[in-house]
Every structure is written in C-alpha cells, then in structure tokens.
N, C-alpha and C positions, 0 to 999 in steps of 0.2 A: 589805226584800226588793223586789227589780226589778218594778214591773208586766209582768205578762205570763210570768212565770216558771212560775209553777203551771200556766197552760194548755199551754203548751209540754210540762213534764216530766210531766201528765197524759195528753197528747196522746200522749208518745212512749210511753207504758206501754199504752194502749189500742189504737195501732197494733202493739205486740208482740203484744198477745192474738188480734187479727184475724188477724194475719199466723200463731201459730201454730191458727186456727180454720180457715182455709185450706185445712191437710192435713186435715183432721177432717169427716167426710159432711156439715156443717153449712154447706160453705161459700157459701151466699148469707148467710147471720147474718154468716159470716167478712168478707164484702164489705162490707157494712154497716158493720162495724163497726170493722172496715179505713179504709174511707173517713173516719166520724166522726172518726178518732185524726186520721188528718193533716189534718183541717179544725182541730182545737182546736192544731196543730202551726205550721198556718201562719196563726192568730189570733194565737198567743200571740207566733211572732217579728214578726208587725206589730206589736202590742203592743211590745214590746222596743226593738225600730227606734226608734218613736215617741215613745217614751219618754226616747231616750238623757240 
C-alpha cells in the first residue's frame, strides 16, 4: 500500500463529518474539525507526491 494513503482517505472521511457538523449547533467543534480533516488530506498527498 502507497505511503500516505491512509492519511489521505482518513483525512477525507473526517473533513465529511466536520463539513456535516457545520449545519449542526456545534459548529466551532464542526470547524475544528473540519480544519483537522484537510490537514491529515494535505499530509497525506505530500506523502504520496514524495513517495512516487
């Protein structure tokens, strides 16, 4: 398996939950964790790049 893959497609599952936390009264937690997702999204395609 490609380094870098799991952060990526962890990444992108975490920024869906943020993104549906968003409409939800919660959303400074939604922003948080919003932000998190696409930090582990654009580790993981540095990862991947780096890797080729």
């Amino acid at each position: 398996m490609r380094e870098g893959l799991i952060p990526a497609v962890l990444g992108t599952v975490v920024t869906a939950s943020g993104a549906s936390l968003l409409k939800s009264k919660y959303k400074l937690i939604g922003t948080g964790v919003l932000g998190f997702g696409l930090a582990h999204i654009v580790l993981g395609a540095i990862d991947l790049v780096e890797h080729r």
